[in-house]
Residue, then its C-alpha position, 0 to 999 in steps of 0.5 A: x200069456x208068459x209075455x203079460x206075465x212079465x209085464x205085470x210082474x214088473x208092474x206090480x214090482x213098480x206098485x210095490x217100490x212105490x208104496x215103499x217110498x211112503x215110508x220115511x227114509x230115516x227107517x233103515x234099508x234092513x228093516x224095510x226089506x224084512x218086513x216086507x218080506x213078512x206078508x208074502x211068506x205069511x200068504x204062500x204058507x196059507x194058501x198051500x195049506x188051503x189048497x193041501x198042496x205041502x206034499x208038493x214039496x217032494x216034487x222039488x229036487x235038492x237042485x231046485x232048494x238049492x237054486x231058491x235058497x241061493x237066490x235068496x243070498x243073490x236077489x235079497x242079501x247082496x242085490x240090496x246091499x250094493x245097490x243101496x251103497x252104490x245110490x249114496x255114492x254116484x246117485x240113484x240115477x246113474x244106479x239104476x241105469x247101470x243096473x238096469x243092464x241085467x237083462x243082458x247077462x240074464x239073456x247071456x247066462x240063459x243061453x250058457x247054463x239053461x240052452x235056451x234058443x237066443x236070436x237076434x230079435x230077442x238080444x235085440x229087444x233086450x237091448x232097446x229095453x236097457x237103453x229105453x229103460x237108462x234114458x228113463x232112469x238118468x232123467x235127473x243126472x245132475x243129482x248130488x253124489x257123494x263122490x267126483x266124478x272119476x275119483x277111486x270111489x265113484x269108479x270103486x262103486x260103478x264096479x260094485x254096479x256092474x257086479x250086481x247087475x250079473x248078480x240080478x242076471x244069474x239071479x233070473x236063471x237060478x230062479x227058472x232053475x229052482x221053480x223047475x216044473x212045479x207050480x210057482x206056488x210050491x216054489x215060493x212057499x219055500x223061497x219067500x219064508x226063507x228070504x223072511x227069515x234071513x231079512x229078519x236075522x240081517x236086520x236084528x244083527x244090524x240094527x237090533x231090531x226086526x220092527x224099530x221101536x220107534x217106527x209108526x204102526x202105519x209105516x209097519x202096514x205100508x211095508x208088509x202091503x208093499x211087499x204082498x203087492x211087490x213081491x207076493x204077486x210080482x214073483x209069482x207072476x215072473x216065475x210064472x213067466x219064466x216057465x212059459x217064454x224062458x229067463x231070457x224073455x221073461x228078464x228083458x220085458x220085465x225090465x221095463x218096471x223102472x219105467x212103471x215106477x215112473x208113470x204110478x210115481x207120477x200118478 
């Protein structure tokens, strides 16, 4: 069960992206992320009081409202950040490919920090997913860039690159840290609002606005469907996975969701 987890959290990851990029490009990145933040705080507030389960709350330690809050700043604030410089700089191709080695800090930090049991098969497996997931990925690699190949910048932002992928990789393991052992409801009804919250302070300092003005009422929908889709379900199903087979497994299936992306692209 913890392995189909992943896989359909990567697969609604994939939905969710997708949906996005009916959204002219012309909406700026903060904006986006905010909204789509919007619809899965709204449902998880819902569904714990329907379900009376807000005095769960007190099953979480201050480790584990530590550990979410600070996946916040790691998977939302940061991840985003550099990963939209690093698309403009050396194209979303190589990006992608670069980030998409995650899967193996996540393997290594949850052998270092959560003792999970690492063999050969699973690092083995991780590995031909990065590697199946790359190929994939640098399909266009003669994309336009907007720095040459080896100046100061292009190797400035490969760095930036390779730091998010071991942010997305402690990202996983702080995420496994901060569920613990209650339900992954529990844990996103504090983890979701928040990150609405901080996406949306982020945005109005940046742009000014958490909605543009200017923005189709459409384009509001599209982004707060695609992140019920993306990350309402896409997180529970990999918190949830995460409590079953471990980060480390949990990372390296889910990794395939650049490759999901591709195939609901196409379709």
């Amino acid at each position: 069960m913890g392995e189909l987890a992943a896989l359909l959290a990567a697969s609604a990851w994939a939905a969710g992206f997708v949906m996005l990029r009916a959204v002219p490009v012309r909406h700026r990145i903060f904006n986006l992320n905010a909204l789509r933040m919007w619809g899965p705080a709204c449902i998880y507030i819902v569904i714990l009081v329907v379900l009376g389960w807000v005095p769960r709350f007190r099953e979480l330690t201050w480790v584990n409202y530590a550990a979410l809050s600070a996946t916040v700043i790691t998977g939302i604030g940061f991840s985003d950040l550099v990963m939209l410089r690093a698309m403009r700089v050396i194209g979303a191709s190589r990006a992608y490919a670069i980030g998409g080695i995650a899967p193996l800090f996540t393997v290594l930090f949850a052998w270092l920090i959560l003792s999970e049991e690492i063999n050969r098969l699973l690092v083995l497996g991780a590995v031909l997913i990065v590697i199946g997931t790359a190929l994939v990925t640098l399909r266009n690699i003669a994309e336009k860039t907007t720095a040459a190949i080896g100046s100061r910048e292009y190797w400035l932002a490969i760095t930036l690159t390779l730091s998010l992928a071991m942010v997305w990789g402690i990202d996983v393991v702080l995420m496994r840290i901060g569920v613990g052992e209650t339900n992954p409801v529990v844990a996103n009804s504090f983890r979701v609002p928040l990150a609405a919250l901080f996406t949306s302070a982020l945005a109005w300092r940046v742009t000014g606005h958490v909605i543009p003005p200017e923005m189709h009422i459409r384009n509001v929908w599209i982004s707060i469907l695609a992140g019920t889709i993306g990350v309402a379900a896409g997180s529970f199903l990999f918190l949830t996975s995460t409590q079953l087979i471990g980060a480390a497994r949990a990372a390296s299936i889910s990794a395939i969701s650049p490759v999901a992306t591709l195939l609901l692209a196409v379709v």
